[in-house]
N, CA, C and O atoms as CSV, one atom per row, in Angstrom:
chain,resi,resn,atom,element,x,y,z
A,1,UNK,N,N,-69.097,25.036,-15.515
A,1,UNK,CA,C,-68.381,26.259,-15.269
A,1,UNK,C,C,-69.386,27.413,-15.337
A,1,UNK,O,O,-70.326,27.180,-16.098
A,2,UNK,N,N,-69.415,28.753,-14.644
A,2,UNK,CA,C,-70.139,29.327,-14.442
A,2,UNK,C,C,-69.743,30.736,-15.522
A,2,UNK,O,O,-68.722,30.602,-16.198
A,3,UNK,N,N,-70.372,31.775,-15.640
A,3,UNK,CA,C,-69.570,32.397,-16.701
A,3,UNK,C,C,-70.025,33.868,-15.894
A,3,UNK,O,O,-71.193,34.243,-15.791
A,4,UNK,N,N,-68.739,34.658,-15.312
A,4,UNK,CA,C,-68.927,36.063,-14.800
A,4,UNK,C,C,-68.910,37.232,-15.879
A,4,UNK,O,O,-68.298,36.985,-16.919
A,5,UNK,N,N,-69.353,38.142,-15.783
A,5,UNK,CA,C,-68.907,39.753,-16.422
A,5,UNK,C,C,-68.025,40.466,-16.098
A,5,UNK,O,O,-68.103,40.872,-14.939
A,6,UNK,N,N,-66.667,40.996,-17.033
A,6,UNK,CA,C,-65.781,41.375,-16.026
A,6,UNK,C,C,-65.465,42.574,-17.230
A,6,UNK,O,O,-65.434,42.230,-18.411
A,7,UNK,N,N,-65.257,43.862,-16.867
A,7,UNK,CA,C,-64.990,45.023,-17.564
A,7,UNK,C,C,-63.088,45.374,-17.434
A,7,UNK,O,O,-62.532,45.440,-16.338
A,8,UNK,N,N,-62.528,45.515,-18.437
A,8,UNK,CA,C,-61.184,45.540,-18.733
A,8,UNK,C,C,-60.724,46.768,-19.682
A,8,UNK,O,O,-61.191,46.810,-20.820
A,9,UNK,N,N,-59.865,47.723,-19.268
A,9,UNK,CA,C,-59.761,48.514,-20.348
A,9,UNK,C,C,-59.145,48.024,-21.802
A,9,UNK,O,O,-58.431,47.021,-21.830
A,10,UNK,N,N,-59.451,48.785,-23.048
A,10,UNK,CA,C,-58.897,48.276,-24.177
A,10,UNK,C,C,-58.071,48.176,-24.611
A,10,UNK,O,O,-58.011,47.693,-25.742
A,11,UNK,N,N,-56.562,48.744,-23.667
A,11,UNK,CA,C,-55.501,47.677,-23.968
A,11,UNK,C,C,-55.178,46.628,-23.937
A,11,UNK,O,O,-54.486,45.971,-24.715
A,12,UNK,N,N,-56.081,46.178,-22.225
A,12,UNK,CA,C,-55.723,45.093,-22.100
A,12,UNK,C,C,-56.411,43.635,-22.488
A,12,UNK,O,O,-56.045,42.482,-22.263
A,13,UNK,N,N,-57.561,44.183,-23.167
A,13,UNK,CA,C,-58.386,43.350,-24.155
A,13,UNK,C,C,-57.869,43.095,-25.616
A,13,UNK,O,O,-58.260,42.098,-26.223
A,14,UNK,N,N,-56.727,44.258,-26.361
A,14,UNK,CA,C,-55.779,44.266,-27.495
A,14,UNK,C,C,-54.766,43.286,-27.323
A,14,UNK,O,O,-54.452,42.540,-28.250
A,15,UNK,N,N,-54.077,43.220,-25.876
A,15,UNK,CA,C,-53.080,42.560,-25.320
A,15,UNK,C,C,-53.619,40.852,-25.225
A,15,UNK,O,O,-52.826,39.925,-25.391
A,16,UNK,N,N,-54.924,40.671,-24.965
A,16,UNK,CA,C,-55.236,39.369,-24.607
A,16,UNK,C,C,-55.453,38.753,-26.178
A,16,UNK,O,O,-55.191,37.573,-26.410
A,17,UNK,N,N,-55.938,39.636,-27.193
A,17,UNK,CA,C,-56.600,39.646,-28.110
A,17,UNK,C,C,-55.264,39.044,-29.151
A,17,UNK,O,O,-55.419,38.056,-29.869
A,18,UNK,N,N,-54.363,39.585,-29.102
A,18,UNK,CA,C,-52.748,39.395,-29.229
A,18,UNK,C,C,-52.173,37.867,-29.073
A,18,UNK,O,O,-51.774,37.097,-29.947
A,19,UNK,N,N,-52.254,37.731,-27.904
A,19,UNK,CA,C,-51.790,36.326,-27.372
A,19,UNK,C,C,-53.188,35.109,-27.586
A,19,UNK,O,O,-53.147,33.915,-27.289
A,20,UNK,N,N,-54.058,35.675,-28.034
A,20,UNK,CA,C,-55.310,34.506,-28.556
A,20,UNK,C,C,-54.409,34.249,-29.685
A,20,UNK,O,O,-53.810,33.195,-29.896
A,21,UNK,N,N,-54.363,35.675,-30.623
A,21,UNK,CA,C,-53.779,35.630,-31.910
A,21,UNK,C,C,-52.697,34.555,-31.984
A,21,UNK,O,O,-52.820,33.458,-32.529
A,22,UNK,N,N,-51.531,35.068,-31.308
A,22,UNK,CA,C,-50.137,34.317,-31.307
A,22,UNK,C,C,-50.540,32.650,-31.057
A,22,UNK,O,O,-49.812,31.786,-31.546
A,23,UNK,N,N,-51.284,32.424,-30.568
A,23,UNK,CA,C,-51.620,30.918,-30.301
A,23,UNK,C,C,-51.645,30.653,-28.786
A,23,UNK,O,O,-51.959,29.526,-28.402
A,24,UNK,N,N,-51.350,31.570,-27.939
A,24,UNK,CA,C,-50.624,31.103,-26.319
A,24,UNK,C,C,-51.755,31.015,-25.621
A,24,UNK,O,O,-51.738,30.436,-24.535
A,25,UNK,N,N,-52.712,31.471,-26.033
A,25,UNK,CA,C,-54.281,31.401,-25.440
A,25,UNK,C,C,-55.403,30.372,-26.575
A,25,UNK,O,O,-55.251,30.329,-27.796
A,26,UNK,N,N,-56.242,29.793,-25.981
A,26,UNK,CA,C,-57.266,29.031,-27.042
A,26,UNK,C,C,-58.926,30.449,-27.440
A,26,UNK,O,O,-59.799,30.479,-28.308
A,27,UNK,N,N,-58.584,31.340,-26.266
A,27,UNK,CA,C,-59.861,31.991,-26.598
A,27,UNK,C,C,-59.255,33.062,-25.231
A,27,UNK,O,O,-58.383,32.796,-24.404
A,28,UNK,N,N,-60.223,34.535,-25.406
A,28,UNK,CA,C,-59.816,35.554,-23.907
A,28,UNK,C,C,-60.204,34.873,-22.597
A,28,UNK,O,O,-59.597,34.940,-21.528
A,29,UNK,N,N,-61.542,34.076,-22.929
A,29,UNK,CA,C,-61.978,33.132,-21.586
A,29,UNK,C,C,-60.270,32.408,-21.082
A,29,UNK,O,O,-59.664,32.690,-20.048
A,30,UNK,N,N,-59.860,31.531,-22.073
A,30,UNK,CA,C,-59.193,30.928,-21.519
A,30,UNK,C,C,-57.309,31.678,-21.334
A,30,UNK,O,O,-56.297,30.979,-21.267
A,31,UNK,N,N,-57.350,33.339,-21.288
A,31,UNK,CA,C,-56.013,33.647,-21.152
A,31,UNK,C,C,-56.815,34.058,-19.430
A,31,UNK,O,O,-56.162,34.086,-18.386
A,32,UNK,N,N,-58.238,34.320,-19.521
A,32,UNK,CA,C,-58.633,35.533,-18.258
A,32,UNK,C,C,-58.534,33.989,-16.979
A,32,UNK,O,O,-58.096,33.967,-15.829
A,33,UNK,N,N,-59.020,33.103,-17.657
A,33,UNK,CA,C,-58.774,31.394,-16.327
A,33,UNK,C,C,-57.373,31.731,-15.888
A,33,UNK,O,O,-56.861,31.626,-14.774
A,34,UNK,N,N,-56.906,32.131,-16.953
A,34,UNK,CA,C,-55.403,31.548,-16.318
A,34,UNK,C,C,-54.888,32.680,-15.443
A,34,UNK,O,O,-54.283,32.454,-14.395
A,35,UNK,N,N,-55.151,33.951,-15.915
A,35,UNK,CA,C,-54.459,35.050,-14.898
A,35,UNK,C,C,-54.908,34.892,-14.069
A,35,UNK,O,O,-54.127,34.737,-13.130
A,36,UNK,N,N,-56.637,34.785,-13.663
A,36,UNK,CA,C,-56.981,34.678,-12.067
A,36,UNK,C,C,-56.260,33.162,-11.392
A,36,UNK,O,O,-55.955,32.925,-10.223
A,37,UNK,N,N,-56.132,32.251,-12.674
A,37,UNK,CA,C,-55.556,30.934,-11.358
A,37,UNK,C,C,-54.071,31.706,-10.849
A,37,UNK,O,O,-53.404,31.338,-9.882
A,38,UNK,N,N,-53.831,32.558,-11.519
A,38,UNK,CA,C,-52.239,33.117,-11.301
A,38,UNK,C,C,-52.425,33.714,-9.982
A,38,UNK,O,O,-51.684,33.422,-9.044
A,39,UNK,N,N,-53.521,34.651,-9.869
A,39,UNK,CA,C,-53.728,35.468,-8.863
A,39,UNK,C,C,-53.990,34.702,-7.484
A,39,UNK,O,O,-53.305,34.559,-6.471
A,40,UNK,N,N,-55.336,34.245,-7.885
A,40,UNK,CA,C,-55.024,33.502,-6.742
A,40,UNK,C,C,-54.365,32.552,-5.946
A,40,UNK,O,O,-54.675,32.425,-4.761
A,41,UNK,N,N,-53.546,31.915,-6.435
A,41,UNK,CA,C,-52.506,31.088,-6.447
A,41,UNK,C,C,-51.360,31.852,-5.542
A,41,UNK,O,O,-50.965,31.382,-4.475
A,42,UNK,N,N,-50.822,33.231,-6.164
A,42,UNK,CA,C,-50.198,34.223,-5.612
A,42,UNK,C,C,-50.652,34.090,-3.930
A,42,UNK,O,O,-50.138,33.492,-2.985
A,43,UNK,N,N,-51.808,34.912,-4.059
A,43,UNK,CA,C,-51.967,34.705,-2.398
A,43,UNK,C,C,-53.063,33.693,-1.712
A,43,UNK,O,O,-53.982,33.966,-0.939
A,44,UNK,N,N,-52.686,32.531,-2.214
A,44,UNK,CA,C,-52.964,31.839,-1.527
A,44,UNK,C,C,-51.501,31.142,-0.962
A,44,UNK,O,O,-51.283,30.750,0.185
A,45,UNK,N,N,-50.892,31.124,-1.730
A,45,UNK,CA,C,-49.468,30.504,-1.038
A,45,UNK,C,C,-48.657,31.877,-0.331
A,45,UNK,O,O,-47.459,31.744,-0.081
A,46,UNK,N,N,-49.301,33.115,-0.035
A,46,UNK,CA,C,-48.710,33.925,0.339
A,46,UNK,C,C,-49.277,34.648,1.755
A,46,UNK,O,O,-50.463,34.599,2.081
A,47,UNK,N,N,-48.308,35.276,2.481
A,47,UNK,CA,C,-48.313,35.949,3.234
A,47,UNK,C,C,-49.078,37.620,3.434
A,47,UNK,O,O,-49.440,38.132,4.493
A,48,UNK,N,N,-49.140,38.086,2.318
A,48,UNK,CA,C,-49.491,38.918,1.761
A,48,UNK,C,C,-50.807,38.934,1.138
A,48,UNK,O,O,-51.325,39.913,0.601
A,49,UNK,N,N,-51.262,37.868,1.245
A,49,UNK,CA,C,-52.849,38.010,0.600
A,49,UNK,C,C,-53.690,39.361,0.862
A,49,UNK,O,O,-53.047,40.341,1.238
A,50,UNK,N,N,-54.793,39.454,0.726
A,50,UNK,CA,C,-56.145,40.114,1.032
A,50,UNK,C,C,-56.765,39.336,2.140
A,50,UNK,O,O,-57.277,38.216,2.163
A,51,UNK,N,N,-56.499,40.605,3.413
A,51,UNK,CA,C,-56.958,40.318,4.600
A,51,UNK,C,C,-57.931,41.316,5.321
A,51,UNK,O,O,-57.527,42.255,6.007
A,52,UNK,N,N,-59.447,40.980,5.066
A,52,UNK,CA,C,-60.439,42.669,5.311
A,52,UNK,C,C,-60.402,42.965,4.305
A,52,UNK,O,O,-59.883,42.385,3.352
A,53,UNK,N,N,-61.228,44.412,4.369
A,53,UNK,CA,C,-61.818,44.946,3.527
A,53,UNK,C,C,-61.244,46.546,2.767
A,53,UNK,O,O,-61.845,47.531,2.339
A,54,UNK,N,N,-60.245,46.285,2.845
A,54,UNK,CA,C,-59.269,47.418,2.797
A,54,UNK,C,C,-58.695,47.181,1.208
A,54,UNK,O,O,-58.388,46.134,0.637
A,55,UNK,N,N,-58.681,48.452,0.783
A,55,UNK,CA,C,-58.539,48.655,-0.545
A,55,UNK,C,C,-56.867,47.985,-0.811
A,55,UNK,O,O,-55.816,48.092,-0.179
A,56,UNK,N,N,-57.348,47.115,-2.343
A,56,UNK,CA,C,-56.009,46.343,-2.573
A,56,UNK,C,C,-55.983,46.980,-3.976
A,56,UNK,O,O,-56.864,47.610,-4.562
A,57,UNK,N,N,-54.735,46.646,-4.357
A,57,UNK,CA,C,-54.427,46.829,-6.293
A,57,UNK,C,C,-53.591,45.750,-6.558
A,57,UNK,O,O,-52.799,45.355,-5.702
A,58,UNK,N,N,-53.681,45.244,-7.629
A,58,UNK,CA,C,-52.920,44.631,-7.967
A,58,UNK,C,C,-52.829,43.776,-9.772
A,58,UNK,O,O,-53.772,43.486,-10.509
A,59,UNK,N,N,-51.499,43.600,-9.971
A,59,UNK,CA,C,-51.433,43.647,-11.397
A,59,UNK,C,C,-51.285,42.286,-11.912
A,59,UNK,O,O,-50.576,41.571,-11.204
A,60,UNK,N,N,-51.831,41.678,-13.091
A,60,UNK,CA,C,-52.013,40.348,-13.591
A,60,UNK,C,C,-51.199,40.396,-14.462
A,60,UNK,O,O,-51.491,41.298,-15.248
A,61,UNK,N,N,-49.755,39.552,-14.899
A,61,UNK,CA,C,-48.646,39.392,-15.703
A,61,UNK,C,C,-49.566,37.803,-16.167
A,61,UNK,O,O,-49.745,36.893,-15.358
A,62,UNK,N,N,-49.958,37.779,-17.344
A,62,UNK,CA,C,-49.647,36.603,-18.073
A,62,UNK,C,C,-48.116,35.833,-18.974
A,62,UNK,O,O,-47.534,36.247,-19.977
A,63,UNK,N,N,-47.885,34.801,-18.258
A,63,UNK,CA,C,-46.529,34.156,-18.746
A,63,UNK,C,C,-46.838,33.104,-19.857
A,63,UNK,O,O,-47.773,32.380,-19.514
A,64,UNK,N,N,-46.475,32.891,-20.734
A,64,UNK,CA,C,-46.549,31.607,-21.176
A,64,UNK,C,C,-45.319,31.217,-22.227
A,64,UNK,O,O,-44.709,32.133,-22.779
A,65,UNK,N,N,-45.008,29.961,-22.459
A,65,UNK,CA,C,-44.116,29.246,-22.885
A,65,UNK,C,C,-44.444,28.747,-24.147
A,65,UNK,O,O,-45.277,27.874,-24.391
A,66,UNK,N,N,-43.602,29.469,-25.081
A,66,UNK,CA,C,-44.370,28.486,-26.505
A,66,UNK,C,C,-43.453,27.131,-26.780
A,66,UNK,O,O,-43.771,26.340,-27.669
């Protein structure tokens, strides 16, 4: 596995930091795997993906099931 740098504001590092805590994550590596498999997953089964180079936004909901 390769390991990127990725800058996040500090809520949402409190928020990940949270759900490590609660148990629903094993570490932030492994809550940040899961939102991008979320993301991309999103549009890859979608219509709506990122098509060009045209400015996108978009927001990462982590779900999990205890």
């Amino acid at each position: 596995m390769r390991a990127i740098s990725v800058k996040l504001p500090e809520y949402l590092i409190r928020e990940i930091d949270r759900l490590v805590k609660d148990g629903v994550f094993y570490s932030r590596s492994d809550a940040v795997r899961e939102a991008v498999r979320m993301l991309v997953d999103k549009y890859r089964n979608s219509d709506n993906g990122c098509r060009g180079k045209g400015s996108k936004s978009t927001m990462v909901m982590v779900v999990a099931k205890r």
